[in-house]
N, C-alpha and C positions, 0 to 999 in steps of 0.2 A: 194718961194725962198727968204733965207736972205741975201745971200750974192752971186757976182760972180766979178770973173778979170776974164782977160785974156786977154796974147799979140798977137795979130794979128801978126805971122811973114810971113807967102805967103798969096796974095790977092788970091781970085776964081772968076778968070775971068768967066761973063757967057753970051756968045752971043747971041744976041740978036733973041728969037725963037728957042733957047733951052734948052735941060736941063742938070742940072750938078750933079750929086751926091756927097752929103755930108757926112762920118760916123762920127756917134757921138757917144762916150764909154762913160763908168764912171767905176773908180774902189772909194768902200766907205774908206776914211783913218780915220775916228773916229765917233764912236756914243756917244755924254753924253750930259747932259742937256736938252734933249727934242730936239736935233741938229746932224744932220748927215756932218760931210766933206765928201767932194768930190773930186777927181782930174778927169779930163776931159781931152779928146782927141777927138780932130776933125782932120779927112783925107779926100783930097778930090786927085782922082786920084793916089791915094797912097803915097800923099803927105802929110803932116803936115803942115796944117794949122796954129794952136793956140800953141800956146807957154806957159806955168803956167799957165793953166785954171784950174780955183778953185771954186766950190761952194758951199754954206752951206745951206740944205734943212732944214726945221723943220720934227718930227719923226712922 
């Protein structure tokens, strides 16, 4: 990974002794350079976690 943001807009409360599920997507918005963008989504409870989650992989 070259690069990531992303805003944390709901926290994922997880109490204590159990478990919580996370999803995490990626749809690719450009490949060049030797570089792939990313945008990112995280859900948890069918919520929306992250807010402009962005990453740039190398190819």
């Amino acid at each position: 990974m070259l690069e990531y943001s992303a805003r944390f807009i709901k926290p994922v409360i997880v109490p204590e002794g159990e478990d919580v599920d996370l999803t995490v997507s990626s749809s690719i918005t450009d490949i060049s350079d030797g570089k792939i963008s990313l945008t990112l989504s995280a859900t948890s409870a069918g919520v929306k976690v992250l807010g402009m989650a962005k990453a740039v992989i190398r190819q």
